[in-house]
C-alpha positions in Angstrom: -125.4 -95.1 132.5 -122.4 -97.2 132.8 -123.7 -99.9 134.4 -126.1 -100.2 131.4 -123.1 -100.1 129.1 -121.3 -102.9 131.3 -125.0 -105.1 131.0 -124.9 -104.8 127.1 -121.1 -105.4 126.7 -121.6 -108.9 128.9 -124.4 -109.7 127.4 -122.7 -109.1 123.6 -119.8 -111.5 125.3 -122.3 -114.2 126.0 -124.0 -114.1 122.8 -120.7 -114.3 120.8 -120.0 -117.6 123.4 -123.0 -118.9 123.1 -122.6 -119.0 119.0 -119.4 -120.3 119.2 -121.2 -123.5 121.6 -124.3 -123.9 119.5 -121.7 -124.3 116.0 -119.7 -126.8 118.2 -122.4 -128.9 119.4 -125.3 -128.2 116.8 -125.0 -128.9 112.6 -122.9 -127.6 109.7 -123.8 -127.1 106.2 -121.7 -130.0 103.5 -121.9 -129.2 99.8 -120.6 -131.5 97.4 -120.0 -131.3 94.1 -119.7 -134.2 91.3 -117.2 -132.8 88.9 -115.7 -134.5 85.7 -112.3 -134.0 84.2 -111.2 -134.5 80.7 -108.1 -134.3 79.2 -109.8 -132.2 75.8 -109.4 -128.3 76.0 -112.6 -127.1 77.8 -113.7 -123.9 78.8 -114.0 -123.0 82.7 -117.6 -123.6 84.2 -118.8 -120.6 85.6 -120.3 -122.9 88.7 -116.4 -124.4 89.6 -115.2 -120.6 89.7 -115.1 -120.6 93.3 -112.8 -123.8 93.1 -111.1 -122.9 89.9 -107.9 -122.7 92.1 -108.1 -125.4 94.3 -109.0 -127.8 91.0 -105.9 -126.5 89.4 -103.6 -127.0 92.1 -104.9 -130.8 92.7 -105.2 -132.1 88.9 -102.8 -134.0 87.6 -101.6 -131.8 84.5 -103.3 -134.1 81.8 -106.4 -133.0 82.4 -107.2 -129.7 80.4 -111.2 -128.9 81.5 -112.8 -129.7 84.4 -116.9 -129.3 84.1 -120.0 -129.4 87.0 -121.7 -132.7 87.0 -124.0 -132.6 89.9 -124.5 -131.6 93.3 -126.0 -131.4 96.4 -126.6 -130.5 100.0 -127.1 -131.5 104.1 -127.4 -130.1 107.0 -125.5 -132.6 109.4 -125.2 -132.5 113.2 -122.3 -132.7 115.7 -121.5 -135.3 115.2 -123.8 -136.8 112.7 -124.0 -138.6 109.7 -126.2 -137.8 106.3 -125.8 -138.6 102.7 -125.7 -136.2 99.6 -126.8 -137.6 96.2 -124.7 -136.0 93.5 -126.2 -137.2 90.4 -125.1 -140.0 87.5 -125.5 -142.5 90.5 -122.3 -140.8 92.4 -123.5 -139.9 96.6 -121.5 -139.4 99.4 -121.9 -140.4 102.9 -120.5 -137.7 105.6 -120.0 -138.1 109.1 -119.2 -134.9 110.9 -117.5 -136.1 113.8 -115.9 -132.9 115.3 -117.0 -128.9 114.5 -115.2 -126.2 116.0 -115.1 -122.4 115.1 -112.0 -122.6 112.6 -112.4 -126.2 111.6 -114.8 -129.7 110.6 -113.4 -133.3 110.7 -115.2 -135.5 108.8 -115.2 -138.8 107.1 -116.6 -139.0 103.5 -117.4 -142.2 101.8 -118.5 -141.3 98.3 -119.7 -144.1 96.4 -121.3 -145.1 92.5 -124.3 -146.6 92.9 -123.2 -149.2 95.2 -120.0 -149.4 95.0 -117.4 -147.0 97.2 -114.7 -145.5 95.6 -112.8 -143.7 98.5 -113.4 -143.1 102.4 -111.2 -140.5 103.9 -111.5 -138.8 107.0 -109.9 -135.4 106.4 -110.3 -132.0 108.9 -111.0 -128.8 106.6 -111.5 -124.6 107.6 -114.9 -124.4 106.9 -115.2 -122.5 103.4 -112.3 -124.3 102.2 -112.8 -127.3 99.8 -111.6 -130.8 99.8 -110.8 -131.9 96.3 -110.8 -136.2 95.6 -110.2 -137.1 92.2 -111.5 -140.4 91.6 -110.5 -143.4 89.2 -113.8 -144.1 88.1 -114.8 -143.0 84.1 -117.6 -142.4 82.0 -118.0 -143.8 78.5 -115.4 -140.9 77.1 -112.7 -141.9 79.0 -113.1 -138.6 81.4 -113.0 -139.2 85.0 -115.0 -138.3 87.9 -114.1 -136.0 90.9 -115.5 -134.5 94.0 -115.3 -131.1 96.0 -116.4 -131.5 99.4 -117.3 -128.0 101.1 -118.1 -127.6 104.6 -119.7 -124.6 107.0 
């Protein structure tokens, strides 16, 4: 009996290590999200609740709404690269190029339609977004933003 107990603890061991390689050398899960800020009195969107913090602590204090303008997903590998249309012309371009258990570095080019408006590599805890505000507008004078989420 207690060598059958010492089998299933190793082999729990070895399946928790052998998670831990696969996430390090396989693919992670990006979400982005195109979001628009305006400096009119909004209400929260219900789909930024999630990020309602992080957006708050990141705005510049002119901006009084912040609304959901697109998204998307990909499943990239490590390392890897993909690209995540977010809508109204705005993508970004991800390359993963390190995934670990309590972290992803990755470079994110996030361009309108041809154009690139920022490309920043930046290392994240998966679960936690990155926030880039950008300086490009629509016709009402509101501009564009992006969360980056990784796991």
């Amino acid at each position: 009996m207690r060598v059958i107990r010492i089998i299933a603890l190793s082999l729990f061991v070895v399946s928790l290590c052998a998670r831990g390689w696969a996430a390090e050398s396989g693919s992670v899960s990006i979400r982005g999200i195109l979001v628009v800020a305006s400096e009119k009195p909004g209400e929260p969107d219900r789909r930024l609740g999630a990020y309602e913090r992080n957006l708050r602590q990141n705005l510049p204090r002119r901006f009084n709404s912040v609304r959901h303008a697109g998204e998307g997903r990909a499943q990239i590998r490590v390392p890897g690269k993909g690209t995540i249309a977010l809508g109204q012309g705005h993508s970004i371009d991800i390359e993963v190029l390190e995934a670990s258990g309590d972290r992803i570095q990755m470079r994110v080019t996030w361009r309108q339609g041809g154009r690139v408006l920022t490309n920043t590599v930046y290392t994240q805890q998966p679960g936690k977004p990155f926030f880039q505000l950008g300086s490009a507008t629509n016709d009402s004078g509101e501009v564009y933003g992006i969360l980056v989420v990784g796991s």
